[in-house]
Structures are given as C-alpha cells and as structure tokens.
C-alpha positions as CSV (number, residue, x, y, z in Angstrom):
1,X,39.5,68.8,-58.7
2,X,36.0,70.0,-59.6
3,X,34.5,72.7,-61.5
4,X,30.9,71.8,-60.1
5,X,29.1,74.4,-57.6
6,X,27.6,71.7,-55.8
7,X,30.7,69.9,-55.1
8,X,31.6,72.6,-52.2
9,X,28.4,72.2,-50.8
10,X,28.3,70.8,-46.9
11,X,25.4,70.3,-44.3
12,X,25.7,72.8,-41.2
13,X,23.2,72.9,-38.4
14,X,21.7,75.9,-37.8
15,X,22.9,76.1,-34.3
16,X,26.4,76.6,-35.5
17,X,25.9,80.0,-37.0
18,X,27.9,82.6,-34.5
19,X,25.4,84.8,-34.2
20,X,27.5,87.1,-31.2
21,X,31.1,87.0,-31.5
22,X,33.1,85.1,-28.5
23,X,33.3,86.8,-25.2
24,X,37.1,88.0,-26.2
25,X,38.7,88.2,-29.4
26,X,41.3,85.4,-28.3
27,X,38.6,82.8,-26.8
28,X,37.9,81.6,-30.7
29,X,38.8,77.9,-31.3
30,X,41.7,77.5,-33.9
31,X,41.7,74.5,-36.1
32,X,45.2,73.4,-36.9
33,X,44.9,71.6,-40.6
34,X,48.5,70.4,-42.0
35,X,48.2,69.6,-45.7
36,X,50.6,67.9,-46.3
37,X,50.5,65.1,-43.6
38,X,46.4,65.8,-43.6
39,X,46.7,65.7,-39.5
40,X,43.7,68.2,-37.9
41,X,44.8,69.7,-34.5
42,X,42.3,71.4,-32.3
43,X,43.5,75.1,-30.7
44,X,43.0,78.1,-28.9
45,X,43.4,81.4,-31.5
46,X,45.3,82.2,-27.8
47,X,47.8,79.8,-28.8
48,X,48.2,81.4,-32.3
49,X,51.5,83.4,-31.7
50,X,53.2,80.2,-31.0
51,X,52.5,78.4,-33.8
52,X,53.9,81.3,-36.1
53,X,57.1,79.8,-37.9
54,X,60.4,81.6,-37.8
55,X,60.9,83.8,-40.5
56,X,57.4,83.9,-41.6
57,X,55.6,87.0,-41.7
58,X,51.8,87.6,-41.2
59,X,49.9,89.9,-43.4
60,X,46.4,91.7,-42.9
61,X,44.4,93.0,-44.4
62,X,43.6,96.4,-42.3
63,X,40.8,97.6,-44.5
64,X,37.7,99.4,-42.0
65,X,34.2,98.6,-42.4
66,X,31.9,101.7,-42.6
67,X,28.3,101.3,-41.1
68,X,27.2,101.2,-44.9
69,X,23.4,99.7,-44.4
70,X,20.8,102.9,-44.1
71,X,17.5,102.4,-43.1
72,X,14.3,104.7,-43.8
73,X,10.7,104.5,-43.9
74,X,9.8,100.9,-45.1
75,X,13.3,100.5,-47.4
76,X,17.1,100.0,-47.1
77,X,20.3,101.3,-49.4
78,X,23.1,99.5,-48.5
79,X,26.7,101.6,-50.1
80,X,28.2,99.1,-51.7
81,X,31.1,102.2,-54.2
82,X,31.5,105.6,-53.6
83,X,31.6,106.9,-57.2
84,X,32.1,110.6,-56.2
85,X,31.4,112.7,-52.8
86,X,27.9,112.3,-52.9
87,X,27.4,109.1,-56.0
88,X,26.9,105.8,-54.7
89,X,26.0,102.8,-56.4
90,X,23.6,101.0,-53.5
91,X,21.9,97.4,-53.1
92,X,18.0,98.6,-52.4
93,X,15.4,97.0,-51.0
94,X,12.6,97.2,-52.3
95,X,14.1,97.3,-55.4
96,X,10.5,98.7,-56.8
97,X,10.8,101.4,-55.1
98,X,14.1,102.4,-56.5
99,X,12.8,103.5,-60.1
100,X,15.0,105.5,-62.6
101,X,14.7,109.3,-61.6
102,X,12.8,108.4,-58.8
103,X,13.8,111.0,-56.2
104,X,13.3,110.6,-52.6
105,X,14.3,112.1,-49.2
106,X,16.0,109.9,-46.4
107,X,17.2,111.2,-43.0
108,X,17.3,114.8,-44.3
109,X,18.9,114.1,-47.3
110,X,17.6,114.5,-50.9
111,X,17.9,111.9,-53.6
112,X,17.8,110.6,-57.0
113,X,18.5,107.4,-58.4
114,X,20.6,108.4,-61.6
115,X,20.6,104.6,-62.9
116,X,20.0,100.7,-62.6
117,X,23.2,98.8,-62.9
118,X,23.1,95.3,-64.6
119,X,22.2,92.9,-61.8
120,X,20.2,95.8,-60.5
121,X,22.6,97.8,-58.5
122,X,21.3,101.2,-58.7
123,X,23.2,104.3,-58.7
124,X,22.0,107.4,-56.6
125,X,23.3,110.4,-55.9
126,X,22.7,112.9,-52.5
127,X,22.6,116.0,-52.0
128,X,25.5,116.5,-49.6
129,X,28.3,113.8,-48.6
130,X,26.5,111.5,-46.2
131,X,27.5,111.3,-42.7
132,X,27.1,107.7,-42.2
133,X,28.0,107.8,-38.3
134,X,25.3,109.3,-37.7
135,X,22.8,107.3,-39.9
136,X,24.2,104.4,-41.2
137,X,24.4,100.8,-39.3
138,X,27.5,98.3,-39.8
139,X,26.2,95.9,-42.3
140,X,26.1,92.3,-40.7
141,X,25.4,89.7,-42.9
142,X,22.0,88.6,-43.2
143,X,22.6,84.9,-42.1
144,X,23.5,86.5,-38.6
145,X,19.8,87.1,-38.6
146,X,19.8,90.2,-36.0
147,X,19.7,93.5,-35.9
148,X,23.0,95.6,-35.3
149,X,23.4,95.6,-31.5
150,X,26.0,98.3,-29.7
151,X,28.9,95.3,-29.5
152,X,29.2,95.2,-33.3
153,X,30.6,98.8,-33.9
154,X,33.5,96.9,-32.1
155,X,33.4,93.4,-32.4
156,X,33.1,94.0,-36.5
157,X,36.0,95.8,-36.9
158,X,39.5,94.3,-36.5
159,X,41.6,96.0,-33.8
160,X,43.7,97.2,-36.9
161,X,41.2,98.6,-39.0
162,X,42.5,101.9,-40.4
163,X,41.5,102.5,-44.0
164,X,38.1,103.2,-44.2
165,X,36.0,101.6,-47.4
166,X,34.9,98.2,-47.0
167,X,31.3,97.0,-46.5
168,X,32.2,93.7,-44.5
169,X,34.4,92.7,-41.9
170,X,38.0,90.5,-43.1
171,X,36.6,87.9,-40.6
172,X,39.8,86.3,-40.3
173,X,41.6,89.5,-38.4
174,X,38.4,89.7,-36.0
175,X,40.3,87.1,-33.7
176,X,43.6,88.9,-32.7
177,X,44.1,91.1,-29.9
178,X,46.8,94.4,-29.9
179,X,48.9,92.1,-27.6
180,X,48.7,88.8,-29.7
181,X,49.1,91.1,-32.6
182,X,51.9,92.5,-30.7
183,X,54.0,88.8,-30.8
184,X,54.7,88.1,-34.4
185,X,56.0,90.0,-37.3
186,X,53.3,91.5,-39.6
187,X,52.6,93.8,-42.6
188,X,49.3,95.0,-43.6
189,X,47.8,95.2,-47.0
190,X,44.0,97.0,-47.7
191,X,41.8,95.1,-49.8
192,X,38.1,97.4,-49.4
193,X,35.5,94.1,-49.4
194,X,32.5,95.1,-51.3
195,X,29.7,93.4,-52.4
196,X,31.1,90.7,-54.1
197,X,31.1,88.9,-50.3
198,X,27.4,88.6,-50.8
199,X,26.6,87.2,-54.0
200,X,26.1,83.8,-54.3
201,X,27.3,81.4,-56.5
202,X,24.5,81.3,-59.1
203,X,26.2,78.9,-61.8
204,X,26.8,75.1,-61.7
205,X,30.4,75.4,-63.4
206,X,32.0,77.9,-61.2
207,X,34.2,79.2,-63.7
208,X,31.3,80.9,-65.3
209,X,31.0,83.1,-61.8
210,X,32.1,86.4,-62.1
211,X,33.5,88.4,-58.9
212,X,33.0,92.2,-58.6
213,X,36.0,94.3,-58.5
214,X,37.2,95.4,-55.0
215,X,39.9,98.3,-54.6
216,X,42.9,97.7,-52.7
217,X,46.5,99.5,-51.8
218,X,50.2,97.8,-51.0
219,X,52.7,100.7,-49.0
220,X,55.9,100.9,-50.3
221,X,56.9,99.8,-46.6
222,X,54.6,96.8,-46.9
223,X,55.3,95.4,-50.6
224,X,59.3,95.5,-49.3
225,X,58.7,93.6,-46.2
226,X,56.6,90.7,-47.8
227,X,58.7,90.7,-50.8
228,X,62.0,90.2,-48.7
229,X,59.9,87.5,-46.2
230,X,60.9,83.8,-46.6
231,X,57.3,82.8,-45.6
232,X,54.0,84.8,-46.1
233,X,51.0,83.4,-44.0
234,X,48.1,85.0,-44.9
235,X,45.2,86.2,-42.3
236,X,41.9,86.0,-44.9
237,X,41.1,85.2,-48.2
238,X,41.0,89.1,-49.0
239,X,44.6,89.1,-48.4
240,X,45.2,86.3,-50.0
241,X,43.5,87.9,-53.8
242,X,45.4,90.6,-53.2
243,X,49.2,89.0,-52.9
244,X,48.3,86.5,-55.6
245,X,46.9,89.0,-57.9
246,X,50.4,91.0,-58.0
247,X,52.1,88.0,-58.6
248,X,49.8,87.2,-61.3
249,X,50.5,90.7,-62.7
250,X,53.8,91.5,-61.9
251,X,55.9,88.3,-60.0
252,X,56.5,90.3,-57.4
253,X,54.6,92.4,-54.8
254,X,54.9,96.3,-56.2
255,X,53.5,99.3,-53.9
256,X,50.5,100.9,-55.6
257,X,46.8,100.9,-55.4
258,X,44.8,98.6,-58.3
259,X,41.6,97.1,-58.7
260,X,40.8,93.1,-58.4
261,X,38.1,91.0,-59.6
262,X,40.3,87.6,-59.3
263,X,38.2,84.4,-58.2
264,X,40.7,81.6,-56.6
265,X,39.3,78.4,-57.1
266,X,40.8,74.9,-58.1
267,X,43.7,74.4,-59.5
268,X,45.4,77.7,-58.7
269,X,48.8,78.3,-58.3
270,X,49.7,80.2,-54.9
271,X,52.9,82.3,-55.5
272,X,53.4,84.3,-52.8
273,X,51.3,82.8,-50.1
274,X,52.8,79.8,-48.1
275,X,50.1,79.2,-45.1
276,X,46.3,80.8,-44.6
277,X,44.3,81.7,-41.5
278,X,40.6,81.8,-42.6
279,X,36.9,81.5,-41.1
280,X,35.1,78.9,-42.1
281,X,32.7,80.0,-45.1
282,X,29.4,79.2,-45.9
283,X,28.4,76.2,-48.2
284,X,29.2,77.0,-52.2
285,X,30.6,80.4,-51.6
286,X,33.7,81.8,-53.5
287,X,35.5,81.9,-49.9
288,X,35.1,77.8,-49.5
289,X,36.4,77.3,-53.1
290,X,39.6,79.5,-52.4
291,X,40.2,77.3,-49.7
292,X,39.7,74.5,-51.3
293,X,41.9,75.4,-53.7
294,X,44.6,75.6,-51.4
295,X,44.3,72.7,-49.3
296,X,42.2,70.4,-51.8
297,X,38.8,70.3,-51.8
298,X,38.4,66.7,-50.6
299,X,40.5,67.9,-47.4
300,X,38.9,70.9,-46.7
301,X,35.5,69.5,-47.3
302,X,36.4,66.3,-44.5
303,X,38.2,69.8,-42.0
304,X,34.8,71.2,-41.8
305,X,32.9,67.5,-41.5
306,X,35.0,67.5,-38.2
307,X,34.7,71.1,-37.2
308,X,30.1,70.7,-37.1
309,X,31.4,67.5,-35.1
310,X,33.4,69.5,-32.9
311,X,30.8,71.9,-32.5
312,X,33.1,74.4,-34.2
313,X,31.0,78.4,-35.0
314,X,31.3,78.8,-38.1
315,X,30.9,82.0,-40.2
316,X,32.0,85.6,-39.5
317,X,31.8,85.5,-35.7
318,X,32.6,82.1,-35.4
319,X,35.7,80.5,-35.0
320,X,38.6,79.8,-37.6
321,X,41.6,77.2,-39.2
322,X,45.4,77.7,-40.0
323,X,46.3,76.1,-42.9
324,X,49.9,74.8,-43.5
C-alpha cells in the first residue's frame, strides 16, 4: 500500500493515446486480470457476454454527456453545474478575461460572471436557458488533442445514455453494443461526471486530494435488483463511487438521489462491488488509484506494464480490463 502520488505513476508512449474510438464499439481489446491467481488473459470486449458469471449482474452507469464546451471569440466556458436555469458555474479560459461583473455577450446570449469560486471556477449567469445543441461541443478531453469531429456526438455517448448532466463520457460503457448489452442481466445507476475527471492529483500524499461532488440517482427498480444480486460487476469507476458510497452510508443500496465526493484509493473496503470493468487511466489520476485499490497497486501497475507491451489504447477511446 502507498499513500504517495508518485507511486501510481507509469511511462506510456504517446502513440498509445486513442485518439478515435475503434471502428465498432465491440472491436476494443479486453484485458482479462484475475486477482486472485494474478493470471492476465488477453480478449475481445466481443467476448465480454461470455465471461459474465451466473448470477452476477452488471450495472451502468447511464448518465448522458451534454456538449458542455462553448466556444467564442478568442475564449471557452466549459459548464461544469447548472446552479439554476440560466446559473452555471464554468471552467474559462482565459481566466483573465472572466473578471467579477464582467459582462459579456456569446452566441447571442448576454452575460455576467456573478463570482470566482475557490480554485477559480467562476460562476455566470445568462440571460435565457442555453440551448447547448445548438452551440455547445461535447467536451473531449484535452489529451485527445483534437477538435470535436461529427463521430464523437456518437462515439462519446454510451448506447444507454439517458439522463442528461454529465460533462464526460463513463468510458467503460463506450464498449458495449444494444446487442451485447442485450446478453447479460443489467441495472443502471446515474452518476453525472463533472469536473472532478479533470483535476489532477496536485498533492504527494493522496489523501490530502480532495474530489468535487458529483450528483447521482438509484431507481427504486434498480437499488432492488442489485441489492437482491449475488454478484455486482461494476462497468466504471463512476459506478463503482456510487454503490460503495451507499454502502458506506447506509449498508445497503436505498433508491434516492445524493451527492458524492468519495475518493477510493488504497486500502478500501469494496462492499457491494465483486468484479470491475474499467479503461485504463492516465498516470497518477484518482481513476488508477481506485483501481489500484481494488486489485493492488503492485498488480495493476505490472497489468498496464503488459497492456503498452501489448500495444493496448489506453484512455477514453482506448481499450479496457475486467477485473475479477
């Protein structure tokens, strides 16, 4: 175990970065990583149904990104919470130019910013309720290092996206199809990713790193299916906060809607969640230390050793591991 932000740190060539996602949904690779006997198998996310034990269930998170990154003139507001119909608090860039009562217009819209937030989020409010659709772009991350092409209205969107709030993809839903979706039992859950998914890991003990809070919602159809399920496997680390949270707060898994700001790093005790499909994350992140938490950060660390030699994509397009 280790409390040290360098400690989940990894080399990856830069030639491994998905930058497009694979040609279909199912064509990812699938790394098969088996704790407890510390074997590595290497997959098809085709092949995924199959490996799905009996009486397991899946759970996603079904949470839809909205094309939250605006562009105008030389600068960019990126919605990170809708405070009110037309309140936002925004990331801006440049952040000079994003003064206290400065007002601006933007696409036809006219704004204020009302207020700078602590680690200089700023608050802004619009005349009208913004019609992203028709202005806004979906908000890739910047190591994808492109501009939004057509492809990514779909491609960053699960096929199950259906609650409309979050600001990035649950990269480990991007890989199934209706059909494979189709195969296996499943439950959804919402967790709205905000901009927490973006912050780096600033301080060397990493239990001095503070998450932002991120809304989410259990159906009372949902919480009854995974409580009753023998085994939950778990499709993203966004599902994952939000099973182990209730458990933390309840010890069980109650419908309702709540608010989470829980950071899963080593040792944790998993409660509810007995297997995790996942991405693989970038180097230090909050994402890599959840893993690690499950599977062991020695294990996980030597898993991603053999995915760059493997050629493996790695990141939100790229390719992904089951953990058992």
């Amino acid at each position: 175990m280790s409390l040290q932000t360098a400690d989940y740190d990894y080399e990856l060539p830069d030639e491994l970065i998905a930058r497009y996602p694979a040609e279909r949904r199912e064509d990812s690779r699938l790394m098969l990583v088996e704790r407890h006997s510390q074997k590595i198998t290497h997959l098809r996310f085709r092949d995924f149904s199959g490996l799905v034990r009996p009486d397991e269930l899946v759970v996603l998170n079904d949470t839809k990104v909205i094309p939250a990154r605006i562009r105008f003139q030389s600068a960019e507001i990126l919605l990170s919470e809708q405070v009110d119909p037309t309140t936002w608090r925004c990331l801006v860039r440049p952040g000079r130019a994003f003064r206290t009562g400065r007002k601006f217009t933007m696409h036809g819209y006219s704004c204020q910013v009302l207020g700078i937030g602590a680690e200089g989020e700023r608050c802004i409010r619009f005349d009208r309720p913004i019609q992203l659709d028709a202005i806004g772009e979906i908000p890739l991350p910047p190591y994808i290092g492109r501009a939004p092409e057509p492809i990514d209205r779909e491609r960053y969107q699960t096929v199950f996206a259906s609650q409309t709030g979050a600001i990035a993809a649950p990269t480990a839903g991007l890989h199934f199809t209706r059909e494979l979706l189709e195969k296996v039992p499943h439950a959804f859950v919402t967790l709205h990713v905000g901009v927490g998914t973006f912050k780096p890991v600033k301080s060397e003990n990493i239990s001095e790193h503070q998450l932002h809070r991120e809304e989410f919602e259990v159906t009372t159809r949902s919480a009854a299916k995974i409580g009753a399920a023998k085994e939950v496997l778990a499709v993203g680390t966004t599902t994952v906060r939000t099973l182990e949270t209730l458990m933390q707060r309840f010890g069980e898994i109650r419908p309702g809607k709540g608010v989470t700001n829980m950071f899963v790093y080593p040792p944790f005790q998993f409660r509810r969640v007995d297997s995790l499909l996942t991405n693989f994350h970038l180097p230090k992140s909050t994402l890599l230390m959840l893993v690690a938490a499950f599977a062991g950060r020695g294990f996980v660390l030597e898993a991603y050793a053999e995915a760059i030699r493997e050629r493996y994509r790695f990141f939100s397009y790229g390719d992904c591991m089951l953990i058992r």
